[in-house]
N, C-alpha and C positions, 0 to 999 in steps of 0.2 A: 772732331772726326765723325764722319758716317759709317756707321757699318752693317746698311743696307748692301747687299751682293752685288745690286745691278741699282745706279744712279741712273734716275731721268729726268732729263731738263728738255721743254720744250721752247724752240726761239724763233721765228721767223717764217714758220713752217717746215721745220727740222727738228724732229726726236733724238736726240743725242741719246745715249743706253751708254754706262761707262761697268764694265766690270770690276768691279771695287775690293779683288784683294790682294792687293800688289805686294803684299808681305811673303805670299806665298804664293805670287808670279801667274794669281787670277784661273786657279785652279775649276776647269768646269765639274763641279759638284754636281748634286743632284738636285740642291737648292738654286744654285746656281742656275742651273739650267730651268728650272722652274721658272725665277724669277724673268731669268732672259724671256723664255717662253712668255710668259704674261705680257712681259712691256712692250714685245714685239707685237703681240697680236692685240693689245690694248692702242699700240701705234698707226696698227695696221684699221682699224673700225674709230680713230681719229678722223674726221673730216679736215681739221687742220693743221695734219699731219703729211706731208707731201713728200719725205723723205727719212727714213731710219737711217744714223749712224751707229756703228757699235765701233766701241773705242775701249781703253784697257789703262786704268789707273798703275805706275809703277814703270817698271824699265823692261817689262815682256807683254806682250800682249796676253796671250795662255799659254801658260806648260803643259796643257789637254786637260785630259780627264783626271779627278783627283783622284789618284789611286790609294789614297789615307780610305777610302769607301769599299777599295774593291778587297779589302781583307777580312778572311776569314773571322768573324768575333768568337770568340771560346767557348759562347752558350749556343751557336750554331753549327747545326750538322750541312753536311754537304750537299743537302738539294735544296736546304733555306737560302744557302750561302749562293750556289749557283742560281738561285729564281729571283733573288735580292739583285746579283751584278746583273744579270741577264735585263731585267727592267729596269736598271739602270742605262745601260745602253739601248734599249728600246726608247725609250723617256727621250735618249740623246738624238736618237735617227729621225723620231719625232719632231724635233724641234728643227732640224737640221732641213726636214724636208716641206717644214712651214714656210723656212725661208723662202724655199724656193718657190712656192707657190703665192707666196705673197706677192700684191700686184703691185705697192710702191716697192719704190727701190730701193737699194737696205746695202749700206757701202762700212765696210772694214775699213776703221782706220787703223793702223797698223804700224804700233812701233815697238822695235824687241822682236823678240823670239815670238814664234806662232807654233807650235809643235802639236802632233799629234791631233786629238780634237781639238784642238784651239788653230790648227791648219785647218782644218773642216772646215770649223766656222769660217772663216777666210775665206774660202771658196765657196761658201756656198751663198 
């Protein structure tokens, strides 16, 4: 078993990206999205790279955003807590909107459930 976030295999001129944790339906973490972020833009300054897939290990594609992150911890007061999610979802918009500027083409494959940001990604 691998338990890297994000699997990439490249084959033909095709970047496969696999989110790898289908235990718990491939929750976009903040690693998560780190790592997505990297291999895209690492896909994206490939020369023989011609194509991104992002594809989703398990029976959902994403249940969105891990919200195991967006809770409060005990040693954190209220504006650690909000400036912690808050660049969390910035991190997310971020990445979100690489896609879209990215000039190869970057296709969702999609099986399961896609919900929330894991809808995002889908569209975007």
């Amino acid at each position: 078993m691998n338990d890297a976030l994000v699997l990439a295999h490249a084959e033909g001129g095709i970047l496969w990206l696999t989110l790898n944790q289908p235990a718990r339906r491939n929750p976009l973490s903040s690693d998560m999205i780190a790592a997505l972020s990297h291999a895209i833009t690492s896909g994206d300054e490939d020369a023989n790279t011609r194509v991104i897939v992002i594809k989703a290990a398990g029976p959902a594609f994403s249940a969105g955003h891990d919200l195991r992150e967006t809770r409060r911890r005990d040693d954190e007061d209220h504006t650690a807590w909000q400036a912690r999610v808050d660049q969390s979802l910035q991190n997310c918009a971020a990445m979100m909107t690489s896609i879209l500027h990215t000039p190869k083409p970057i296709i969702a494959c999609v099986q399961g459930i896609a919900s929330a940001a894991g809808c995002q990604l889908v569209s975007a």
